[in-house]
Structures are given as structure tokens and as C-alpha cells.
C-alpha positions as CSV (number, residue, x, y, z in Angstrom):
1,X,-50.2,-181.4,-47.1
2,X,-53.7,-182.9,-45.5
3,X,-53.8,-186.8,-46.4
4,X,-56.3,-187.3,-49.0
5,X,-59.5,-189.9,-47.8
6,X,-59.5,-193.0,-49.1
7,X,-62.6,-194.3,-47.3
8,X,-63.4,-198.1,-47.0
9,X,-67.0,-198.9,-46.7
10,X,-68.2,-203.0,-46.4
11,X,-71.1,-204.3,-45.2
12,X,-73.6,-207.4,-45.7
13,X,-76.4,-206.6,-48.1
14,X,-79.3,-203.6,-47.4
15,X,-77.1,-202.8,-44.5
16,X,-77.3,-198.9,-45.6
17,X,-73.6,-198.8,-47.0
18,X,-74.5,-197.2,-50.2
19,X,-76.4,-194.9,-48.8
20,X,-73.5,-194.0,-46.4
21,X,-71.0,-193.7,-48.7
22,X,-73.0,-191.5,-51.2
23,X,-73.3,-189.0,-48.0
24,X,-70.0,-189.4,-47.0
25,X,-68.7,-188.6,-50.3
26,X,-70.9,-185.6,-51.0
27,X,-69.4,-184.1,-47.8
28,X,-66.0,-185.0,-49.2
29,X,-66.3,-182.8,-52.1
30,X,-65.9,-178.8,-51.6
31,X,-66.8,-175.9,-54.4
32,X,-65.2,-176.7,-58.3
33,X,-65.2,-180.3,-57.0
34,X,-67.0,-182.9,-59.6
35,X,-69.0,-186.0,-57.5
36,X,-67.9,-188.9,-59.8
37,X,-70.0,-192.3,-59.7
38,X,-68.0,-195.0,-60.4
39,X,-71.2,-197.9,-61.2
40,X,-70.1,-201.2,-62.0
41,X,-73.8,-203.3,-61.9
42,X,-74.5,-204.5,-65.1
43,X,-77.7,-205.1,-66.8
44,X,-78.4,-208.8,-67.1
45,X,-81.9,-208.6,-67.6
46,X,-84.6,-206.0,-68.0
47,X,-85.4,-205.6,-64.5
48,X,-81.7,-204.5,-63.8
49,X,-81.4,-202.3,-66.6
50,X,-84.4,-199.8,-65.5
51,X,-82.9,-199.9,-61.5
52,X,-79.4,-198.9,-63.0
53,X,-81.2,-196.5,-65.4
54,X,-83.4,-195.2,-62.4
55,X,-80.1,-194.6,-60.2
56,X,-78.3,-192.9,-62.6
57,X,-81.0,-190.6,-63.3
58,X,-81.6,-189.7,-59.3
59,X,-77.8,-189.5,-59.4
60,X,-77.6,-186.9,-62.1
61,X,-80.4,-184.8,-60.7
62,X,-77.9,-184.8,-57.7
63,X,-75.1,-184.0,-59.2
64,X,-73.7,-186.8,-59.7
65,X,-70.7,-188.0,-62.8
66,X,-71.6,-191.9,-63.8
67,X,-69.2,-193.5,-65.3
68,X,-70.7,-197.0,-65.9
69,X,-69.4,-200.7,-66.3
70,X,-67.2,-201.7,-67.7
71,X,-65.0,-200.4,-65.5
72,X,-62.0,-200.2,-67.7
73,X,-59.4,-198.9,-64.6
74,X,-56.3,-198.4,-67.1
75,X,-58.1,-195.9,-68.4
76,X,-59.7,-194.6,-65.4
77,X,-57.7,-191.5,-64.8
78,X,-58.1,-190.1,-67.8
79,X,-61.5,-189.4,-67.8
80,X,-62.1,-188.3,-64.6
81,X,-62.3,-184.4,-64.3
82,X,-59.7,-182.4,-63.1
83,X,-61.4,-181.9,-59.4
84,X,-63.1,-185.0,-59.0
85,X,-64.7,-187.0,-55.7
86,X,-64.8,-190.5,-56.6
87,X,-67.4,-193.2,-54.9
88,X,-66.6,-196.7,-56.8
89,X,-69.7,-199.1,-55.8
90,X,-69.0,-201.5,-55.6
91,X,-65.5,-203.4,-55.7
92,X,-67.4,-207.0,-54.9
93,X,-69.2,-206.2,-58.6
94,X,-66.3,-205.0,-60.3
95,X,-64.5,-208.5,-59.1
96,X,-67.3,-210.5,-59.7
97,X,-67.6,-209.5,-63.7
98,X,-63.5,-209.8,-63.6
99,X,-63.5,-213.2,-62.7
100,X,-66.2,-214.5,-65.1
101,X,-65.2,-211.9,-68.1
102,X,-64.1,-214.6,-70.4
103,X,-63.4,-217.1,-67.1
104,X,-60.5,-214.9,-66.2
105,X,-60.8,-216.7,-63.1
106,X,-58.8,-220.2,-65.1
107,X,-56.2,-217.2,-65.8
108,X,-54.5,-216.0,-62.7
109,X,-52.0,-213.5,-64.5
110,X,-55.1,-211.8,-66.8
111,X,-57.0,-211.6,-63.1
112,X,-53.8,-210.1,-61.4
113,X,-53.2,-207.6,-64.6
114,X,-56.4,-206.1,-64.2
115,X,-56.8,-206.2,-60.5
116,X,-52.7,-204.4,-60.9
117,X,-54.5,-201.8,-62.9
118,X,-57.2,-200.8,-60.5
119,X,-54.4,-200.7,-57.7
120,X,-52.5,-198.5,-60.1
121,X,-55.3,-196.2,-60.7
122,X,-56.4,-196.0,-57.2
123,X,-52.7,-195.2,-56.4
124,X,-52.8,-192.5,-59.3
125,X,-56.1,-190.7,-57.4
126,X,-54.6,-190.8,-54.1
127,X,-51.4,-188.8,-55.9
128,X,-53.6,-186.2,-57.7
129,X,-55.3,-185.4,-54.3
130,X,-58.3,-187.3,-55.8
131,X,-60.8,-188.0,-52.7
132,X,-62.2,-191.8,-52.7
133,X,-64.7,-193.9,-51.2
134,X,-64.6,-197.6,-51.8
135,X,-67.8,-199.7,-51.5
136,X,-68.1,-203.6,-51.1
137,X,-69.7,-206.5,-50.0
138,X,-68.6,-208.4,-46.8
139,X,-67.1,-211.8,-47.1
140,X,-69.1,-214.6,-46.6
141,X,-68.7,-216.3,-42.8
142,X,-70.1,-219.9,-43.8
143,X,-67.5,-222.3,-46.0
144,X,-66.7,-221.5,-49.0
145,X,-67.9,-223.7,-51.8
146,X,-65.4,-226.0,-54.0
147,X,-65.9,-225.0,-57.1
148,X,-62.9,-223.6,-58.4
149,X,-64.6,-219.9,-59.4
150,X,-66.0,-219.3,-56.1
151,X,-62.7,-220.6,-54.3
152,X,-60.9,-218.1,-56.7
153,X,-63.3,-215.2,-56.3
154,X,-63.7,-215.3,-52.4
155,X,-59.6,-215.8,-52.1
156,X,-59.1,-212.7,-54.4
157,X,-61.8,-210.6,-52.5
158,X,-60.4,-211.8,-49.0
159,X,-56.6,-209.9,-50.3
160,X,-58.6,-206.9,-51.9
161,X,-60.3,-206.5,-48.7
162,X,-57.0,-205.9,-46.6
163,X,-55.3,-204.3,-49.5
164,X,-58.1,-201.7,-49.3
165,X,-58.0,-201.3,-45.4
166,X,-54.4,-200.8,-46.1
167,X,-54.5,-198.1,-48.3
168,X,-57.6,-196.7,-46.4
169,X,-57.7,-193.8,-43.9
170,X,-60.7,-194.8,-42.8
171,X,-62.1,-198.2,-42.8
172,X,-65.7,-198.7,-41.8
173,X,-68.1,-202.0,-41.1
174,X,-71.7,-201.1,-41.9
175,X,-74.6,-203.3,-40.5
176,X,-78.0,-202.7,-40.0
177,X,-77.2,-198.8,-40.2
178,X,-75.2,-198.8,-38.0
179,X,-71.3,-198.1,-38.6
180,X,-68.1,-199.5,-36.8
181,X,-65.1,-198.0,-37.4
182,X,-62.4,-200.0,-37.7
183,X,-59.8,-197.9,-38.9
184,X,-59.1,-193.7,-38.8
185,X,-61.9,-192.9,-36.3
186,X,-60.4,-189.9,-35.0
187,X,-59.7,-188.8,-38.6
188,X,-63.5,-189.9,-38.9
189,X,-64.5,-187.7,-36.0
190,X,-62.5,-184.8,-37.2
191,X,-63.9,-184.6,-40.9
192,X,-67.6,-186.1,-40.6
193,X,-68.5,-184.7,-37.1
């Protein structure tokens, strides 16, 4: 049985990882296959509201699924469809509302039992042949700040980062547009090119 992508995509911001990965993942899915879009920005203000309103609306006149924070990943499997091909953007988001959802971030064991159940359902996709591109935000290079909430946050990232490239088949760096592959470039090579 072929191993089923699980595709990594980071990158600093307007570095044309979104973009990327939407391609990517539209390759990735084959006739009867459902393109799922995992969303997980969340409307703050009015401003954010219309740019998540205007995406999901270029996405469904793509073809594109939405299924829109929050992100509830226990539940996750269940209402994806049967042959789906899943782009979550973006895991930095998804941690960020985490950690400040009721200060989760002062509670180490509710952090770790909903980061558990994203592992869990990622593990679930990759067992039901589920294609799946991960999107997320690189990790800041200058110090990280004291307060306890960003020390938290960036720590937690740091270990989702390499749990991802872990699980990944591919891992990719984007930057500018340009891609570097750290991880499954022949298996990059042999599917995308």
C-alpha cells in the first residue's frame, strides 16, 4: 500500500505557503476525492470577518469543503467525507486560539489534551488513507519574550513543529516563493514533478 502524504508546509509570513499548499493539495486529490479546508482564522473584527468570508467563497467556487474555527479535532473525523483531501491552515492559528481559549496556556494538561486530540485525529487520517497538508508559521529567530504565554506558546510550537516533520513525508521550508525541501524530496519529485 502507497504511503499516504502527510505534507509539512512553514514559512515566514507572505512567503507564498498558502498558496503552495492549496496547489499541492489540489494535485493530491484524484476523481470522488472531496478538497477539505480546514480554516482556523477567526474573526476578531470586521475587517477579518469579510477576508475569511471572501476566502471561503473563492474556495467554494473551487471546490473547496470549509470547515471553519473552532477547530474542534475530537470531532474532526467524523465530519470529514468519506474521500477527503485535507489542507489544515494553519497550525500556528489553531495553537494560538488554544493557548489563550480561556488562558489554557496556565493549564498545561487542558493544552496537552487538546493538542493529544489533534495528534489523534491526524493519526486517524493518516489510517483511513486520508491525504494531508499541514500549514504553519515559522518560529521566531530573535529571543523569545518573558512573559509566560509567549514562553508557553513558542515552546509548544517549537515540539509541534518536529512532531509534524516527524509524521511528515514531506517537509517543506517556503520563503519568498521559493521552496526547500527538507524532508521526502524524492517522494516530492516523484508525485509533484
Amino acid at each position: 500500500m502507497a504511503t499516504t502524504p502527510l505534507i509539512f508546509i512553514t514559512g515566514g509570513v507572505r512567503s507564498g505557503k498558502s498558496h503552495f499548499a492549496e496547489q499541492l493539495t489540489k494535485q493530491l486529490c484524484s476523481d470522488g476525492q472531496q478538497l477539505v479546508y480546514i480554516a482556523t482564522g477567526v474573526a476578531f473584527d470586521d475587517e477579518m470577518a469579510r477576508r475569511i468570508a471572501h476566502h471561503k467563497k473563492l474556495r467554494a467556487g473551487d471546490g473547496w469543503q470549509t470547515i471553519e474555527h473552532p477547530t474542534d479535532f475530537s470531532t474532526l473525523r467524523q465530519r470529514l467525507p468519506a474521500h477527503a483531501v485535507v489542507l489544515w491552515d494553519c497550525a500556528t492559528t489553531w495553537l494560538g486560539n488554544e493557548c489563550y481559549d480561556d488562558a489554557a496556556w496556565q493549564s498545561p494538561q487542558r493544552l496537552r489534551v487538546r493538542i493529544d486530540a489533534m495528534k489523534q485525529a491526524i493519526d486517524d487520517m493518516r489510517h483511513a488513507q486520508i491525504p494531508l497538508v499541514i500549514v504553519s508559521n515559522e518560529m521566531l529567530d530573535a529571543p523569545i519574550p518573558s512573559f509566560e504565554e509567549t514562553t508557553v506558546y513558542t515552546r509548544t510550537l517549537g515540539e509541534l513543529h518536529q512532531w509534524f516533520v516527524q509524521q511528515a513525508t514531506i517537509a517543506i521550508e517556503m520563503e519568498y516563493g521559493y521552496k526547500k525541501i527538507w524532508k521526502g524530496a524524492a517522494h516530492f519529485e516523484k508525485q509533484f514533478i
